[in-house]
Structures are given as C-alpha cells and as structure tokens.
N, C-alpha and C positions, 0 to 999 in steps of 0.2 A: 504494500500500500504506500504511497508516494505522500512525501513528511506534509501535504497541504490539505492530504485528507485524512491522513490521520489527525491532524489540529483539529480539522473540522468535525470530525465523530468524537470527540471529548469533550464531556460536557465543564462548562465553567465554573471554575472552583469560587472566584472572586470577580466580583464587576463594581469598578468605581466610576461612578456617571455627574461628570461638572461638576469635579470637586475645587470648592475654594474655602483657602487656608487662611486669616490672618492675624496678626500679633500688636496689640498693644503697646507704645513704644509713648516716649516722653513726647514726641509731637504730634500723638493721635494713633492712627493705625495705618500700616505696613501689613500688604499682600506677601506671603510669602509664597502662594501656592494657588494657581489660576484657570478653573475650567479644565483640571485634571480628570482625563473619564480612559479606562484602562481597564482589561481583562485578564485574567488565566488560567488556563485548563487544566484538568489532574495531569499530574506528572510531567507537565511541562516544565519549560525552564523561561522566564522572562526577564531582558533587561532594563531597566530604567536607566540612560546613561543620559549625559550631560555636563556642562560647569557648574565648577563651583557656586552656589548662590544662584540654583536654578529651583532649587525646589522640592529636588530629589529625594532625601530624609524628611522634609517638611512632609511629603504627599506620606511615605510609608509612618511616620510619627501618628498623622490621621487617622489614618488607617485603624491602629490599634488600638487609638483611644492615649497617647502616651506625651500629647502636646505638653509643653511648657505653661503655667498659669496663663502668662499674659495669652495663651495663643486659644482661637475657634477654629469650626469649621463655620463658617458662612454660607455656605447651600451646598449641593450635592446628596446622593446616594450611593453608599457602600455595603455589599449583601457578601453573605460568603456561603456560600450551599445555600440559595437562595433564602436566608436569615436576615433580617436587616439589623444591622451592627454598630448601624452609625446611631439609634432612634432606642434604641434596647441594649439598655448600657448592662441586664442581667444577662441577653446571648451575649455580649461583649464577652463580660467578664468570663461566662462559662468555654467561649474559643480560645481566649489568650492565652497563652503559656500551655494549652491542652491542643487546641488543634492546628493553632499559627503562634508558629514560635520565632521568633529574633536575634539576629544575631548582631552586636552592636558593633561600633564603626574601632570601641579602643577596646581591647578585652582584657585587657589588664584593670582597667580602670572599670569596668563592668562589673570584675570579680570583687568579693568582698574579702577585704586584704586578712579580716582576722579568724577567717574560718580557712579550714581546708577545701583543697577543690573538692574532693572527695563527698565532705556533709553538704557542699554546694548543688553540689549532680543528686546528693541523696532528697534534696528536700524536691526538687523537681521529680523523681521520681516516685515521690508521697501524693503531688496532688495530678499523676497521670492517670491517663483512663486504665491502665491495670497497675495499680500499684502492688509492688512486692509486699508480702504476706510477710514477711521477719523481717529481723535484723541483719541474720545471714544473708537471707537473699536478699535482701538493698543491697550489702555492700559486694557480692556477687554480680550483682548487676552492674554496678558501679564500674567496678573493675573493666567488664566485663566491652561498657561504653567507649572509656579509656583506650582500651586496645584497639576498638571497632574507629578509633581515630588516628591509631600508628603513634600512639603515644608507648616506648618504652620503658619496662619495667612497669604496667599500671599499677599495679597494685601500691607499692611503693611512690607514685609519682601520688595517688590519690591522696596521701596523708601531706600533703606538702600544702604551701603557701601561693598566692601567686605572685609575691616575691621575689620565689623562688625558681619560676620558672621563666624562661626566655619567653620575648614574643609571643613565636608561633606556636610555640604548645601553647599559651595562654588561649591563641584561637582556637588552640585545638581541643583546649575544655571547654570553650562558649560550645564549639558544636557540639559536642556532645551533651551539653547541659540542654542543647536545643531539641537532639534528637532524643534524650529521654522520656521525654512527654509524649513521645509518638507522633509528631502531629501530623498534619494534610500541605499544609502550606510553612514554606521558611524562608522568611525575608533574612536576608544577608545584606547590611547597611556597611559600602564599601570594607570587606571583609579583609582585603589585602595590604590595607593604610598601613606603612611602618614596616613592613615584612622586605627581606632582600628577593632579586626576583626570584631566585631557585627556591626561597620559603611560600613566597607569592604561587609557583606551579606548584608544586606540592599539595598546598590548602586547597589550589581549583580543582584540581585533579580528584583531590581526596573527597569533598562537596558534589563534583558531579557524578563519582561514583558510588557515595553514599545515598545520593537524590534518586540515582538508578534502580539502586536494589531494593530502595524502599517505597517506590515511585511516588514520592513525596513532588507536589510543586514547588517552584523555587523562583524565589523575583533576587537578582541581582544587583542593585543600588551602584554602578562606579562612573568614574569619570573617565574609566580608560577603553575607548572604542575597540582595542588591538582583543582587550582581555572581555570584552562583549560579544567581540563577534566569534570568538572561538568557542564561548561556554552557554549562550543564551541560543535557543531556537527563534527568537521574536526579538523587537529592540519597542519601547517607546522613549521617544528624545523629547528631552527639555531644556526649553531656552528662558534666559531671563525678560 
C-alpha cells in the first residue's frame, strides 16, 4: 500500500482547528500562536518545524493544557480520539501523562534533581493505565524501561541522580518516563537541544524505533529541516 494511502486509512489521533494562543505581557497582550489547525494519525510520525519565536512549543504547551499563567487559548478546537480536551479540563487531565505524554525541550532541568531517576519512572508508572501490582514489579519494570532506552547498566543507572548523568541519558530517562505510561501520542519539544550530533542520531534513531514497535504517534517540535525530513512522514511549518 503506497505511504499516501496508508495516511489516509488511519484514523486521526489528534485534530487542532484555529488555534490561537496569547500571553499577557506589561503592555497588554502578545499572540504567541495564530490560526494553528493540524492533525495526526495512529502511528504516524509528524513534524512541526520552524524558527525560533514561531510558535512551535507555544501550539504543543496548548495542546496539553500546560500554558504559563499569563498565557490562553483565544478560540480554536482540540479533540484527541475524538474527546474535546480543550473544553473538558477532567478528559484533559484523564489523557495527560496516560495517553499523550511529553517530552521537554531540557531534561535535565525537567528531572527532579533530589529524587532518583528510578522513583521518577516509578511514580509515572503508578498513575499508568496498568500499573504494577508491587514493589518488585515497579522496580522491575523500571529497570526494565531503562534498558528499552540503551541506557547501560539500568538497574544501577536507576538509583542515581540527574546530576549525575550526562545529557543524553538524561533524554534518555524523559523517554522512558514518557513511555511508561503507555500512551497513544508523544510530543517531543525539540528533543535534540544541547546533544552532540552522534548523541543527536542516536536519540532519533532510538524515538523512531521505539515509536515503531509501539506504534505510538509522534509530533516532533524542531527547528532543524535536515532532522524533519529524515524522521517525520508529514511537516506543518510555522512562521512568525
């Protein structure tokens, strides 16, 4: 089946129709995000690329319900399994972290410095839709995520700090904190920021083929066209 029909016999996971975003600022209010309308199907892969200061995080922050005080949404529609998400802040909270998971732009700075990554993975794995039955099996699973990320030694890497660890593993515990919940959709907000490029190929690689086996959707959030077009089936472009 030829990739334009296959798009088209997958039903849509997500649909954002004229979304507008804006922020409260000392001289009134600032658009940060304008007549945003964007879709994506199970198992797809989609990117959102653009400059900086186009919008990009703005639109997926919306999305999840995850705006800053000063910030709204101003009109628009956002449905996910056809639920409206944007209007029904209790399906909100019931998909967040369960069936669209995030992955943020610093992961170090994401992680919470005075816990181990390990009770970090564990606590996402308490409010997933099957959560482990003991204490054994969390931290069995734990582990278990750890590895499913090419993290060595997990077991040992799970008692540690993020600290302690470099960079890319740090990304390499967001996703796993991401995929423990199981979810349907996972936004990735410029996932590569900071990383050298052989750490940069390594995390795309490891995302698309975890996106694979779990045919999980996936929106890509970057500025970098080279690394969009290699890893996303679809692109929507945003300008300022």
């Amino acid at each position: 089946v030829p990739p334009i029909m296959k798009h088209m016999m997958r039903k849509n996971l997500l649909d954002v129709a004229d979304l507008t975003v804006s922020f409260s600022v000392s001289s009134g209010r600032v658009v940060g995000a304008r007549d945003i309308s964007l879709n994506i199907r199970q198992g797809e892969t989609l990117g959102i690329v653009g400059e900086s200061g186009s919008g990009k995080s703005v639109t997926a922050y919306a999305i999840m319900g995850l705006l800053a005080r000063n910030g709204r949404i101003d009109a628009g529609k956002v449905q996910f399994d056809g639920r409206d998400i944007l209007n029904d802040r209790q399906a909100l909270r019931q998909i967040r972290g369960r069936e669209v998971a995030f992955i943020f732009q610093n992961p170090r700075a994401a992680l919470n410095p005075v816990r181990t990554v390990g009770d970090q993975i564990a606590d996402v794995l308490a409010i997933s839709r099957n959560p482990p039955k003991s204490r054994a099996e969390t931290r069995k699973h734990v582990v278990e995520l750890l590895d499913a990320v090419r993290i060595v030694r997990p077991e040992e890497r799970s008692r540690a700090f993020a600290h302690e660890l470099s960079g890319g593993m740090c990304q390499r515990v967001m996703i796993a904190m991401a995929l423990a919940a199981e979810p349907r959709l996972l936004i990735a907000d410029e996932p590569t920021t900071g990383l050298d490029v052989t750490t940069q190929k390594v995390i795309m690689d490891m995302l698309r083929d975890l996106a694979a086996s779990r045919g999980l959707a996936t929106i890509l959030i970057t500025h970098d066209l080279g690394l969009a077009a290699e890893y996303c089936e679809r692109l929507t472009v945003m300008s300022k």
